[in-house]
C-alpha positions as CSV (number, residue, x, y, z in Angstrom):
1,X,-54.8,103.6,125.1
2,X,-54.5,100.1,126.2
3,X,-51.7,97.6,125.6
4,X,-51.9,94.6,124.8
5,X,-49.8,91.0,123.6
6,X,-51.4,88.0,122.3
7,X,-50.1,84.4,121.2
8,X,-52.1,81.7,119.7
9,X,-52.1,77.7,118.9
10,X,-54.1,75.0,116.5
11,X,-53.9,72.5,118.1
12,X,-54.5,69.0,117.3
13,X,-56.1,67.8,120.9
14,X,-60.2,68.5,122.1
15,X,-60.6,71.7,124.4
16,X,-60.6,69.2,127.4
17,X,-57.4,68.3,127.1
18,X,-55.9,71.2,126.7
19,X,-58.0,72.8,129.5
20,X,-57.0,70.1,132.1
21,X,-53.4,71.5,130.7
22,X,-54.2,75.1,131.5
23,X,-55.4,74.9,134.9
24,X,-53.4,72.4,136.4
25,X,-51.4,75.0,137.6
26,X,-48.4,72.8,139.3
27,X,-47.1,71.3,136.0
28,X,-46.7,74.7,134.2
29,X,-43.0,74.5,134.8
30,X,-42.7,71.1,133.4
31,X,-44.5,71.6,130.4
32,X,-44.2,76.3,130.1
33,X,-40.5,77.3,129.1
34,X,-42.0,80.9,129.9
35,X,-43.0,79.9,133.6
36,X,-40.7,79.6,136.7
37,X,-43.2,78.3,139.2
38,X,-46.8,78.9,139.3
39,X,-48.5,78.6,142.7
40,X,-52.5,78.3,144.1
41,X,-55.4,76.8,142.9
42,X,-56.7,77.5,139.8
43,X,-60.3,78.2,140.3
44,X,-62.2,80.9,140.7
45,X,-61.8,83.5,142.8
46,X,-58.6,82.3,144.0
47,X,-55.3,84.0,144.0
48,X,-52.5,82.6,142.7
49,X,-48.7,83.7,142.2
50,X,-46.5,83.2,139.1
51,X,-42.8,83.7,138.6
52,X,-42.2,84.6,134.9
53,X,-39.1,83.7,132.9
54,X,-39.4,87.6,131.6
55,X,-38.6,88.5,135.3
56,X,-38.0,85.6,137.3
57,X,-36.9,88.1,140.2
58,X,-40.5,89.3,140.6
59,X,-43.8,87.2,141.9
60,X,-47.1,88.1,140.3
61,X,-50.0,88.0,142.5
62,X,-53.0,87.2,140.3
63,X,-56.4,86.7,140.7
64,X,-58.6,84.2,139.2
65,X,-61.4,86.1,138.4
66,X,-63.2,84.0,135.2
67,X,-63.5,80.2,135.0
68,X,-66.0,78.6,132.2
69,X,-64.5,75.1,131.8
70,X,-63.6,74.2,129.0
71,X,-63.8,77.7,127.1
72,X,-62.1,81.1,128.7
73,X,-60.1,81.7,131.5
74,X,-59.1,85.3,133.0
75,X,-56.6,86.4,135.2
76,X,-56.3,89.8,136.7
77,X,-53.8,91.9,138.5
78,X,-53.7,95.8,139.2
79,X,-53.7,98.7,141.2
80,X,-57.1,100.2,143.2
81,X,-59.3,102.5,141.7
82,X,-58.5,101.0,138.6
83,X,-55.6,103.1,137.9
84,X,-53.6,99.8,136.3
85,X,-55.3,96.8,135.0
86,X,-53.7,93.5,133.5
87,X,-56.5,90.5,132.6
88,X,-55.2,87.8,130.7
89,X,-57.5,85.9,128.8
90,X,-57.3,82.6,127.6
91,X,-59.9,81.6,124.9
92,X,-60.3,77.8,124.2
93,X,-62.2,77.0,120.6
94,X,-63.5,73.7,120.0
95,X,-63.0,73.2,116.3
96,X,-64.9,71.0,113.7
97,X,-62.1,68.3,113.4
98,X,-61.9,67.6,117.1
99,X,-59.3,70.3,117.5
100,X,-59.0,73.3,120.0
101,X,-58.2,76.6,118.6
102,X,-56.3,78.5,121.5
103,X,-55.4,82.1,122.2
104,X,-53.9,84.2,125.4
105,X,-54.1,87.9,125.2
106,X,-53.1,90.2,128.2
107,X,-54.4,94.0,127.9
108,X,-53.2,96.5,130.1
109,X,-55.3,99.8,130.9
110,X,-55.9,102.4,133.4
111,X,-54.7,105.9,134.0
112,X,-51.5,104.8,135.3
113,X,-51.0,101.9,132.0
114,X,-48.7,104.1,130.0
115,X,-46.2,104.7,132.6
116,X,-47.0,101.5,133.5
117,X,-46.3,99.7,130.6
118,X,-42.9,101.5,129.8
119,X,-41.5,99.0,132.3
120,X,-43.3,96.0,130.9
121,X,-41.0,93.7,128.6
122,X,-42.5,92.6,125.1
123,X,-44.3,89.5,125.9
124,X,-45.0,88.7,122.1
125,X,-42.0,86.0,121.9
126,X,-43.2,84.4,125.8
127,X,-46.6,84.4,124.5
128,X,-45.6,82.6,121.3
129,X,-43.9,80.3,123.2
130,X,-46.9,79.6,125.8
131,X,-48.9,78.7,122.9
132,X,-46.3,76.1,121.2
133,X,-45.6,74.5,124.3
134,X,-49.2,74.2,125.1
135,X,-50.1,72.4,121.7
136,X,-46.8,70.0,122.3
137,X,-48.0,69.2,125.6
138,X,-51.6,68.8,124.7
139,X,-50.9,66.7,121.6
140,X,-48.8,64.2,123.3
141,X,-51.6,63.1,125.5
């Protein structure tokens, strides 16, 4: 059975901004109180590495693998074969008013998930957190 978190944000900014937010990956740390340091490009196909504030002792090496500006993102990590999978997705919704509803989930699966995911920390509060700061940062301007 997969595991999965998820955090979301109305925010009061069009899906351009807050995408120009998202993948400028440099500023995460100034703007993300979840994120350490986030290096690489952030387009697709490209790896890029992110230190966490869950474990700031450990690098995650990620892979790009969606990009469809201004709408969904996906990183993934894993183990071959598929035996562990992590993709986080991050969904941007134009809304009505001009707005951008915004969510980030992260699902875990493969074989190996459950032992897997014993080790994982609970990244509802992080994700929660991702999200606010995201609206803050995309409201200012």
């Amino acid at each position: 059975m997969p595991v999965s978190y998820a955090g979301s944000s109305s925010i009061s900014a069009p899906p351009d901004r807050v995408w120009a937010r998202l993948t400028d990956a440099a500023s995460y740390p100034q703007w993300n109180p979840t994120v350490v340091k986030l290096d690489g490009a952030i387009a697709p196909g490209q790896k890029i590495k992110l230190v966490s504030t869950l474990d700031p002792k450990r690098t995650f090496s990620l892979k790009v693998a969606e990009l469809d500006p201004p709408r969904r993102m996906v990183w993934s990590s894993g183990m071959p074969l598929g035996l562990f999978t992590g993709r986080r997705t991050f969904t941007l919704t134009p809304r009505a008013d001009g707005g951008t509803d915004f969510t980030m989930e992260e699902a875990f699966s493969g074989p190996m998930a459950p032992l897997i995911t014993r080790a994982i920390p609970d990244m509802t509060e992080s994700f929660a957190q991702f999200a606010a700061a995201l609206k803050a940062t995309a409201e200012a301007g």
